[in-house]
C-alpha positions in Angstrom: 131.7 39.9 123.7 135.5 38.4 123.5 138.4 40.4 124.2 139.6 40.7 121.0 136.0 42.0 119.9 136.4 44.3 122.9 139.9 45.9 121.9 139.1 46.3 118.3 136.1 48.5 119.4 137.9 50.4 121.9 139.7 52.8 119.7 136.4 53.9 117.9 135.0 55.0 121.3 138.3 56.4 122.7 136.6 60.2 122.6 133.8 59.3 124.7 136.8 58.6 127.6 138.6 62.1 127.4 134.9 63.9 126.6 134.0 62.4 129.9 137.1 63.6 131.6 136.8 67.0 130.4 133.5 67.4 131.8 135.0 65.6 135.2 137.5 68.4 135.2 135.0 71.1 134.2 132.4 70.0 137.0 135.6 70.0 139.3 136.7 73.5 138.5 132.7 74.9 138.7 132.6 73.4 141.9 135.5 75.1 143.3 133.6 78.5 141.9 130.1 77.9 143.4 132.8 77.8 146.8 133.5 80.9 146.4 137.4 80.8 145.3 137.9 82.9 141.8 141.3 80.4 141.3 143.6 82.6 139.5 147.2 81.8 138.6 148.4 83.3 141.7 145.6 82.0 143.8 146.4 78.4 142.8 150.4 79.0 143.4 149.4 80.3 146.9 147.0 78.0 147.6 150.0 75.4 146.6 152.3 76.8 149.3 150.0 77.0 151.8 149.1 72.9 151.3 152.6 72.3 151.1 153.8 74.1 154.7 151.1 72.1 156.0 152.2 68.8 154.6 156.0 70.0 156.0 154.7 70.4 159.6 152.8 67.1 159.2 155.7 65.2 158.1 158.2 66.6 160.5 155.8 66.3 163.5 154.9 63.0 165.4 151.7 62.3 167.1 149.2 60.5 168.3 146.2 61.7 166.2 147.8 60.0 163.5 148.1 63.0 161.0 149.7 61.3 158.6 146.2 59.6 157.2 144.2 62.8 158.3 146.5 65.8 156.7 145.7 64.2 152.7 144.0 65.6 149.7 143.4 69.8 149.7 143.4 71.5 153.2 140.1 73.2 152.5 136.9 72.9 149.9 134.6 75.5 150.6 134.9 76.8 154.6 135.3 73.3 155.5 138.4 71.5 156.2 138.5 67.4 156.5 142.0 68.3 158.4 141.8 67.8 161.9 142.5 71.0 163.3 142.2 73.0 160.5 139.7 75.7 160.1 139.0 77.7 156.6 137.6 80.3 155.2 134.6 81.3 152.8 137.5 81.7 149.9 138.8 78.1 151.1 141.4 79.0 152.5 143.5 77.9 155.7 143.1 80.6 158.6 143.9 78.4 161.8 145.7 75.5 163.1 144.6 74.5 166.3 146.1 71.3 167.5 146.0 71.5 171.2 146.8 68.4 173.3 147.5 66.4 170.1 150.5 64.9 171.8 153.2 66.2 169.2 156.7 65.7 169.8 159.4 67.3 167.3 160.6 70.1 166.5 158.8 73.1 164.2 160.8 74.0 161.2 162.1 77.0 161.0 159.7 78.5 158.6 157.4 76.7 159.8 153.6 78.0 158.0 155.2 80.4 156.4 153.4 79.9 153.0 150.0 79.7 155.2 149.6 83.2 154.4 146.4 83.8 155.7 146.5 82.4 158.7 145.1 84.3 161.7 145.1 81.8 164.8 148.2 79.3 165.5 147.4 77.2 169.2 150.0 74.5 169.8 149.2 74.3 173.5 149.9 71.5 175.4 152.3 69.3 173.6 155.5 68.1 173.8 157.8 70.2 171.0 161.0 71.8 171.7 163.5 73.7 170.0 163.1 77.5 169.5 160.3 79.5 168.9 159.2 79.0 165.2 159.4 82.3 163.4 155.9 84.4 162.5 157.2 87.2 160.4 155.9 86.3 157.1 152.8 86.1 158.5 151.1 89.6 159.2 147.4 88.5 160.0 148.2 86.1 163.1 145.5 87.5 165.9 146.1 85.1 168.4 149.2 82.7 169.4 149.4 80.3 171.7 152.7 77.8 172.1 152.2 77.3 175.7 153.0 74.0 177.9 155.6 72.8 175.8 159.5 72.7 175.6 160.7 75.8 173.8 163.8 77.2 174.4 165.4 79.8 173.6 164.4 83.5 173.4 161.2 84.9 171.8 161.9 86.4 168.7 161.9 89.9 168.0 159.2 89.2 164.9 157.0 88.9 167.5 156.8 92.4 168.5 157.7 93.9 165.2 156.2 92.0 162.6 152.3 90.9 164.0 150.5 94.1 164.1 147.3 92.7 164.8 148.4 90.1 167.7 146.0 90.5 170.4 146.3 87.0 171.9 150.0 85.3 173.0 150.7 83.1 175.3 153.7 81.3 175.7 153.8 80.3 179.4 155.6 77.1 181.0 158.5 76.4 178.3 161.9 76.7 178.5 162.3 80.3 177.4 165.1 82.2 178.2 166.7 86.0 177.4 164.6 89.3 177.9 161.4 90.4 176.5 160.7 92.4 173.2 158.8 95.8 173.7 155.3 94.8 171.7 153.5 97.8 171.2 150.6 96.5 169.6 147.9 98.3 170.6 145.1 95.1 170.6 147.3 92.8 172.4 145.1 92.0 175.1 146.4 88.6 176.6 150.1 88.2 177.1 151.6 85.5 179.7 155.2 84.4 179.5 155.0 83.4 183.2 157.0 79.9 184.2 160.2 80.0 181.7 163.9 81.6 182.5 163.3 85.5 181.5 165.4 87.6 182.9 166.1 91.6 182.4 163.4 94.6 182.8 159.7 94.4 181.6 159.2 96.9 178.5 156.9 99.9 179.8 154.4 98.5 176.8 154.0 95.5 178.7 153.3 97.2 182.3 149.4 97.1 181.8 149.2 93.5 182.2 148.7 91.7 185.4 152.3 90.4 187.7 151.1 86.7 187.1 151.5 87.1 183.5 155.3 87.1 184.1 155.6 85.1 187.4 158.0 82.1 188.2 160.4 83.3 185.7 164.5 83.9 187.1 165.1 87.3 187.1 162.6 89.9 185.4 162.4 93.1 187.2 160.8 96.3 187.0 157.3 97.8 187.8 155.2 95.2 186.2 156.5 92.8 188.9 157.0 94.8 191.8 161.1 94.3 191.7 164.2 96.7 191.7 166.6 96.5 188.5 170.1 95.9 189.5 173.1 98.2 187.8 175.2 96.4 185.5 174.7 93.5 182.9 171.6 91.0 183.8 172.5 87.8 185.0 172.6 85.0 182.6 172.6 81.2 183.5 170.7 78.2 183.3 169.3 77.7 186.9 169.6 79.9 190.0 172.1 79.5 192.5 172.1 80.5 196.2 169.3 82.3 197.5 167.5 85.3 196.5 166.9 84.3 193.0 163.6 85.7 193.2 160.5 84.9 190.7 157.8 87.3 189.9 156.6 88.1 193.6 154.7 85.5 194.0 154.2 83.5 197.4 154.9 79.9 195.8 158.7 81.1 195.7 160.8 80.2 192.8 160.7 77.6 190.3 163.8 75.8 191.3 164.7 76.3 195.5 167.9 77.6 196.6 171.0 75.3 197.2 171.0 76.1 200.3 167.6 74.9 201.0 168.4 71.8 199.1 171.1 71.1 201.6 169.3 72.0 204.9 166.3 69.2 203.7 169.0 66.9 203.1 170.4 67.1 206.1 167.0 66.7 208.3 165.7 63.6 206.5 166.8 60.0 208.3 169.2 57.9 206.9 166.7 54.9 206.4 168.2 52.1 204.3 166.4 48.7 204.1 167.1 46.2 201.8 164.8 43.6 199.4 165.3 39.9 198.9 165.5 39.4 195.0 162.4 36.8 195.1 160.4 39.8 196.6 161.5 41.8 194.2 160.5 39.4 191.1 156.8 38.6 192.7 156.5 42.2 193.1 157.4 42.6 189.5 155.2 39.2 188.6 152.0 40.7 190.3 152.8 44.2 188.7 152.3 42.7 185.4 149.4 40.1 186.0 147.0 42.7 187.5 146.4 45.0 184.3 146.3 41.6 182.0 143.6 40.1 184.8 141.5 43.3 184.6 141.8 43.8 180.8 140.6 40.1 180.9 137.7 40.5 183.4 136.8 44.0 181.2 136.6 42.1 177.9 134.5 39.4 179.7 132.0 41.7 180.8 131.9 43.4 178.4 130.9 40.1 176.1 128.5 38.8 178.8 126.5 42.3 178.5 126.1 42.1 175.1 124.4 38.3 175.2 120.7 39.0 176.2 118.1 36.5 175.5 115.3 38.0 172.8 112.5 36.3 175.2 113.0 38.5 178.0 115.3 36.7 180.2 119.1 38.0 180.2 121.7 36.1 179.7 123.7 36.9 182.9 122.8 40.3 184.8 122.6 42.9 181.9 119.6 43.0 180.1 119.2 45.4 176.7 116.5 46.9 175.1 115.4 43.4 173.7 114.0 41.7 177.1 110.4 42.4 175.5 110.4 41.4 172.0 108.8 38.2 173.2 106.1 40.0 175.5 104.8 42.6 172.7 104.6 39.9 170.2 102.3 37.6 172.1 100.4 41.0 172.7 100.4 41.4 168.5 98.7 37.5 168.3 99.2 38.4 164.9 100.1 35.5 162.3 101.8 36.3 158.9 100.3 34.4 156.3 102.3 32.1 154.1 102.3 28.5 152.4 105.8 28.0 153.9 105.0 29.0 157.6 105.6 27.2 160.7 103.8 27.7 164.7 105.6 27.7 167.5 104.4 24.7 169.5 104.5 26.5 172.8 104.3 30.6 174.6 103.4 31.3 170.9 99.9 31.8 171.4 99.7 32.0 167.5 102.6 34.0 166.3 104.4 32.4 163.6 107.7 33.2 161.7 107.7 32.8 157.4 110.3 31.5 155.9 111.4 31.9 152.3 114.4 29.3 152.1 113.7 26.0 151.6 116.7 24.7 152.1 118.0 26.2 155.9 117.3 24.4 158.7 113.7 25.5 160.3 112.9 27.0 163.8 110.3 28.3 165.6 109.9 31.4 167.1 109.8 30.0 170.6 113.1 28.3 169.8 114.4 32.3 169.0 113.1 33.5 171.8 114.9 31.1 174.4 118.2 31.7 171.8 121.2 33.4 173.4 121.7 36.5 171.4 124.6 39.2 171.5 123.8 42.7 170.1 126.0 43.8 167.1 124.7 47.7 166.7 122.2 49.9 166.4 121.2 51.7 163.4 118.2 53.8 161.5 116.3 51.0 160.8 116.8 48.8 164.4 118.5 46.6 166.4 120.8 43.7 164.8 121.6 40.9 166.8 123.5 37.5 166.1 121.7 34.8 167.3 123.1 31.3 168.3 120.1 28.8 168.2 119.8 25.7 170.4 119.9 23.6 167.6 123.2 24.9 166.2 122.6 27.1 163.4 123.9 31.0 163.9 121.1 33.8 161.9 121.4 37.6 162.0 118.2 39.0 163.6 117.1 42.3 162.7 114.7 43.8 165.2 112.7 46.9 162.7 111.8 50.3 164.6 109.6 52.7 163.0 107.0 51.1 161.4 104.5 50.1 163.6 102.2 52.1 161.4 102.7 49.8 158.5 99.9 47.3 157.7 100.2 43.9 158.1 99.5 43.3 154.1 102.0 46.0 152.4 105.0 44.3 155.2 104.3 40.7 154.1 104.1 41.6 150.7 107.4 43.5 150.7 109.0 40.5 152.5 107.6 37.9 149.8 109.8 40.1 147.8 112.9 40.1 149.6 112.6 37.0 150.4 112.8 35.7 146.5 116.2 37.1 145.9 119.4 35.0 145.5 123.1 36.1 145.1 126.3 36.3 145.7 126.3 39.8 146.8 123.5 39.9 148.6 122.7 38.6 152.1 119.8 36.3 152.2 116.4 37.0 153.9 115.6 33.8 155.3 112.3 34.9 157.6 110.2 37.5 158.9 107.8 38.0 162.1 105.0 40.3 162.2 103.2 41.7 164.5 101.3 44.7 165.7 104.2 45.4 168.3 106.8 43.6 166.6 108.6 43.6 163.3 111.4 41.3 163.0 113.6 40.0 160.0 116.3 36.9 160.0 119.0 37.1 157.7 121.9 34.6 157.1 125.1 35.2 158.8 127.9 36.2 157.3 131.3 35.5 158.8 133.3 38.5 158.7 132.7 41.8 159.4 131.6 45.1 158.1 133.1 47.7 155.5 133.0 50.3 157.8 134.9 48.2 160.3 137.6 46.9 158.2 137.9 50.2 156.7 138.1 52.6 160.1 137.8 49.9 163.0 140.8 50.3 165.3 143.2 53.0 163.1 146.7 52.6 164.9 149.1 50.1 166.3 148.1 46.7 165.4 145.6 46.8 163.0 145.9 44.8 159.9 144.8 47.3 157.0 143.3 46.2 154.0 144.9 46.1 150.8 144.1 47.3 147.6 143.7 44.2 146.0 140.9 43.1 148.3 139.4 47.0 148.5 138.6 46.6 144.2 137.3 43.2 144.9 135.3 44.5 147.6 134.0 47.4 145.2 133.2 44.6 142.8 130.8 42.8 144.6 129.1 45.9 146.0 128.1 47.0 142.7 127.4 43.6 141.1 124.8 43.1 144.1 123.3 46.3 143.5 123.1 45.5 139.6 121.2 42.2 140.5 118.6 44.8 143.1 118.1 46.9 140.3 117.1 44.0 137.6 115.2 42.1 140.1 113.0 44.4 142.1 109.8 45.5 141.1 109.4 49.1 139.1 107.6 50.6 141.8 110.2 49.5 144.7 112.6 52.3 144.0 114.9 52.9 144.9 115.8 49.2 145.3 118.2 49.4 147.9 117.5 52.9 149.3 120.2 52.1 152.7 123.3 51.6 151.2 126.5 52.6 153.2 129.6 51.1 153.9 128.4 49.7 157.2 125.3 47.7 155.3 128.2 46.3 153.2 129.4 42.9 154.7 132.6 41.3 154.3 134.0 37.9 154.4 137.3 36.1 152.4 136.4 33.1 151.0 139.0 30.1 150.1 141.3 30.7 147.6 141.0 28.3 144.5 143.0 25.3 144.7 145.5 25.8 142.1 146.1 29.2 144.4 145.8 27.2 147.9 148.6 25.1 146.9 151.2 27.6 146.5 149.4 30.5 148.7 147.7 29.7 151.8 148.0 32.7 153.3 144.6 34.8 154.3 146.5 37.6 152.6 145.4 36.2 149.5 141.8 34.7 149.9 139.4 36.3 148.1 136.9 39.3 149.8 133.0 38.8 149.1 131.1 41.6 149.2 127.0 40.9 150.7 124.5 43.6 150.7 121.6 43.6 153.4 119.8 46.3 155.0 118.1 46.4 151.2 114.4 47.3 150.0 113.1 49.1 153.4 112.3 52.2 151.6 108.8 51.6 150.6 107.8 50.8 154.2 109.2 54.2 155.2 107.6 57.0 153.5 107.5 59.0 156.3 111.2 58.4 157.8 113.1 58.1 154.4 115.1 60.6 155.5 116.7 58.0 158.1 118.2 56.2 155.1 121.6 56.5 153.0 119.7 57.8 150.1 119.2 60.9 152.2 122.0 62.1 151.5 121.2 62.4 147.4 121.4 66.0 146.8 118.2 65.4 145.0 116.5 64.2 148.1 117.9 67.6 150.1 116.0 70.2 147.4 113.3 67.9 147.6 113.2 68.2 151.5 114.1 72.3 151.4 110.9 73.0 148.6 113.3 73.4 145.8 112.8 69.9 144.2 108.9 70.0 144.4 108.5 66.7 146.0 110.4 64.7 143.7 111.0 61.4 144.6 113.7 59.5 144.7 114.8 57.1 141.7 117.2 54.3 141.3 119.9 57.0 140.3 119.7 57.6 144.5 121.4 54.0 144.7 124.6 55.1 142.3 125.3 58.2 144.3 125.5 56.0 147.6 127.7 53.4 145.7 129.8 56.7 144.4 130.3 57.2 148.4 131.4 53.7 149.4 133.7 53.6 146.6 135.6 57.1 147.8 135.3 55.7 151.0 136.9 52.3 149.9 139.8 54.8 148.1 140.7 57.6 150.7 139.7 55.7 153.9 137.6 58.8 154.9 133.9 58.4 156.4 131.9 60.8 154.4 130.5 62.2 157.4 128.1 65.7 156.4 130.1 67.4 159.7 133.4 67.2 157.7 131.6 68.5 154.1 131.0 66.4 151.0 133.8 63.8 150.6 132.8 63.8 146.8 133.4 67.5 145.7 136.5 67.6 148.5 138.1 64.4 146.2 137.0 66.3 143.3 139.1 69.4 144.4 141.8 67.6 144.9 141.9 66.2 141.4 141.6 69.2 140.0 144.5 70.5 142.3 146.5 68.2 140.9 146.7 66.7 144.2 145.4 63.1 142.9 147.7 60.9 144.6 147.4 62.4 148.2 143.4 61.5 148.4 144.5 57.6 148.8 144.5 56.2 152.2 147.5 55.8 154.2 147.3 52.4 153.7 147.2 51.7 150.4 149.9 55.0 149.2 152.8 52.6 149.7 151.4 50.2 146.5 152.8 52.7 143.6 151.9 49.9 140.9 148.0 50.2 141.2 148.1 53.7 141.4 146.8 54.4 138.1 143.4 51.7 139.2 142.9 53.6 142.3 142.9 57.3 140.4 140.2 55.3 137.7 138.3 53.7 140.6 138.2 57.5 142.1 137.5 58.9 138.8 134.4 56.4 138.5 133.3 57.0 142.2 132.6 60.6 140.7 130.7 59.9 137.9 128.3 58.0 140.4 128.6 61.0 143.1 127.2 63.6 140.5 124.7 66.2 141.7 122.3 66.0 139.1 120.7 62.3 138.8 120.7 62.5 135.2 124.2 62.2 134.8 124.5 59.3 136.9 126.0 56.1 134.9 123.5 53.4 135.6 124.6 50.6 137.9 125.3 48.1 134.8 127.9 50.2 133.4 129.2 50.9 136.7 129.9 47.2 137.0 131.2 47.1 133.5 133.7 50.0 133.9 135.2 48.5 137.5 135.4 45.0 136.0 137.6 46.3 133.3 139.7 48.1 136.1 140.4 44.7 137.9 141.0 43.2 134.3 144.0 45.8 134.0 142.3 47.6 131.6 141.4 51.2 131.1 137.1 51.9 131.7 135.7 53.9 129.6 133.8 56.4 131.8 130.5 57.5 130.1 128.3 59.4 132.1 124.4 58.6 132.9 122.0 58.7 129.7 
């Protein structure tokens, strides 16, 4: 169909698009019910302040755990938060920020939480923020408090004592604290330290129950809690102490800064030793200072290279050997030969086994010639061991070396592979051989020059990496679900579902050339075009008994069916759309839908119903406002594919259709699954 055909039809099936985002928004708001959270007008205007305090400490705050990409979309869905350091409860809602060690710097506003209004635990400890003591009044359920090890200054505020009535846990030891101490009188306070700061005046009779080293090493706190007399007259104020006597909390270590006079009398005994450096000495010693680290970050990477190289016959390539050194050994014990017109021996060490090939065209080996190959692992995953393998001859193939299925016959693996092996496109990696053995179960794909999803999507976060842009994310997304379409319409009925493994890390990644008319005004890689291949596809069958190891898995369909609420029901090629739904939020938000942090569909769901669209998109693709609007309709068709029931899946081809219209700058029309 033309575009002009395609516009002039568009109008007449305009209701289908808001009918299928009213029943987006409806699934949204019954999923934020079945959580538990009866979202009334004030609910939602609370639950608005509470996101935005959060997003204020975020953006004031600097640190290393990067918060800025973490903090996004709505604080809780359900009692799970996808905010590091952020716990919830069963009416999502935030009840504790613990960000201890985080390595923050800043300052904390002077509200700071104060729309968090149900929060119940606040630990900062061990970072670097200064300023005063943030104020706590406005929130009357804190239980426990802890802002030690940092910089505060300044004194505690009174709020502490008066407004917390259920504190039973503060701890604001080794800052900068200065003043005197409130009188808290709350009767569950049952761990108070303010030890190591610049107190000074009596210790409240309330606070007499706890222990001396709760207020030790501070300048000049007296009273019965610390075992020291109260001087008549106004307490002494200052910075630091000066002269001796400036005594601490009774402790034997002394006091945190010694005497003057002390400071004089170890002056005075050290010896005046003076020597002088010749500025060459001084330069080498600077020269060698700097070459060290580079050598040993050199020597590290080397060795770390060397132990990944093994050599799949047994003999390591250097002195680490890997779980591989055997392959070789157990298939000479398997003698077994896989039957094929297109099969070739191996001439020697053999005795027998033979690879099949299903590509004419490649360049042929023989298992031998594998075996004697130097081979570097590149992970581990459910369904084996994948290595890249540089053969003598030249050529570099992916090896995949298959764990548990030693129970499968010999018949139903060769079968499957004869399958597999058929299949050419694009999007999909190709399956240029197999081994088979009793022991031994291996598969050679093609190799791809780039790199996974999963890697370019989450490898090295930080400094330094280059992240990938939106233009090359829908391209990506493109090819994904085109390969799928083409596993759908070419595998067998009875092979579902067709891919049954599909994650971002079984999605590989590669940037072609740019056309030429393009090449000759932009050669820059920024612009070369991403291809999307598929592999890890059409394992399921041989798995019956360890599907759960797959992607599909994670279908909801597949968990009732596992729990004896889905009667056994097994999986269909709808089980396919729900993982592509995944990779495409993942491709989106940047997140790693990980079961740990909750579903990543019905948290992007809440957050469009929140209104909170915009703040689910990674951090590295917020900055391009123009696509905005194709993001939002990528997410909204990521969704569709994430539903819970199968039935109201879209099928693949329409999948393709509706993100194909999103890179044409059009607008999809999302129809649900028939």
């Amino acid at each position: 169909m033309n575009n002009g055909s395609k516009k002039r039809n568009r109008p007449r099936r305009r209701p289908s698009l808001w009918l299928a985002v009213s029943c987006l928004l409806a699934a949204a708001a019954a999923t934020v019910a079945e959580a538990g959270a009866e979202v009334t007008e004030l609910d939602f205007e609370e639950r608005r302040d509470e996101r935005r305090d959060l997003v204020v400490l975020r953006d004031t705050l600097r640190s290393a755990l990067d918060l800025h990409s973490n903090w996004t979309g709505p604080p809780c869905h359900g009692e799970r938060s996808r905010w590091r350091g952020v716990s919830c409860d069963a009416d999502g809602r935030v009840v504790g920020v613990s960000l201890d060690g985080a390595q923050l710097t800043g300052t904390l506003p002077r509200g700071a939480l104060r729309g968090v209004s149900r929060l119940e635990t606040l630990s900062l400890r061990g970072n670097a923020l200064h300023g005063a003591l943030p104020g706590l009044d406005a929130l009357p359920r804190l239980r426990d408090v802890d802002l030690s090890s940092n910089r505060f200054s300044g004194p505690i505020p009174r709020g502490y004592a008066a407004a917390l009535g259920d504190l039973r846990r503060l701890e604001l030891q080794d800052n900068l604290l200065t003043g005197t101490l409130p009188a808290f009188r709350q009767r569950g306070l049952v761990v108070f330290n303010v030890s190591y700061n610049f107190l000074q005046g009596e210790v409240p009779a309330t606070l007499r129950r706890f222990p001396a080293s709760a207020f030790d090493h501070n300048l000049r706190l007296c009273g019965e809690a610390v075992n020291a007399e109260c001087r008549e007259g106004k307490p002494w104020s200052g910075a630091a102490p000066a002269g001796t006597g400036a005594g601490g909390g009774g402790g034997d270590d002394g006091p945190v800064v010694r005497p003057a006079g002390d400071r004089d009398r170890a002056a005075r005994k050290k010896p005046a030793v003076r020597f002088r450096l010749a500025t060459w000495s001084i330069v080498a010693i600077c020269l060698i200072a700097a070459l060290v680290p580079f050598a040993a970050v050199l020597i590290f990477l080397h060795h770390r290279k060397k132990g990944r190289e093994v050599r799949l016959g047994g003999r390591a390539a250097g002195a680490a050997v890997t779980g591989a050194g055997d392959i070789k050994d157990k298939a000479e014990q398997g003698q077994g030969r896989v039957s094929g017109s297109r099969s070739t021996g191996s001439s020697s060490g053999g005795k027998g086994a033979e690879l099949t090939f299903f590509v004419d065209d490649r360049a042929r080996f023989e298992l031998d010639e594998l075996f004697r190959s130097t081979a570097e692992m590149l992970g581990k995953g459910r369904l084996g061991i994948t290595y890249r393998v540089v053969l003598e001859a030249g050529p570099v193939v992916v090896v995949k070396r298959l764990r548990n299925m030693a129970h499968v016959p010999r018949r139903d693996f060769a079968h499957t592979m004869q399958i597999l092996g058929k299949l050419r496109h694009e999007n999909v990696a190709d399956l240029l051989a197999c081994f088979y053995s009793k022991e031994e179960k291996l598969v050679v794909y093609e190799h791809v020059p780039g790199s996974s999803l999963f890697h370019l999507l989450h490898g090295n976060r930080g400094e330094g990496r280059t992240p990938l842009p939106w233009p090359a994310r829908l391209s990506i997304a493109q090819g994904t679900a085109r390969g799928l379409a083409y596993l759908h319409q070419s595998l067998p009925y009875f092979h579902r579902p067709p891919h049954g493994n599909l994650k971002s890390s079984n999605v590989l990644v590669f940037f072609s050339s740019p056309a030429p008319a393009a090449a000759a005004t932009k050669s820059n890689n920024k612009h070369k075009q991403a291809v999307a291949k598929l592999t890890d596809h059409g394992f399921h069958p041989l798995l019956p008994h360890h599907a759960h190891r797959l992607a599909a898995a994670k279908c909801p369909e597949f968990a009732r069916a596992g729990s004896g609420g889905g009667g056994g029901r097994r999986l269909s090629s709808r089980a396919d759309v729900y993982c592509l739904g995944l990779v495409l939020l993942e491709l989106v938000t940047g997140k790693v839908p990980v079961e740990e942090d909750g579903d990543l569909a019905e948290w992007a769901r809440l957050a469009l119903s929140h209104e909170w669209s915009t703040d689910i998109l990674d951090v590295e693709i917020v900055a391009d406002r123009a696509r905005h609007g194709d993001m939002l309709r990528l997410t909204e068709v990521a969704l569709l594919c994430a539903a819970v029931e199968p039935d109201r899946r879209p099928k693949v081809q329409d999948v393709v259709r509706m993100i194909d219209e999103i890179a044409a700058g059009d607008e999809p029309e999302l129809l649900a699954g028939r």
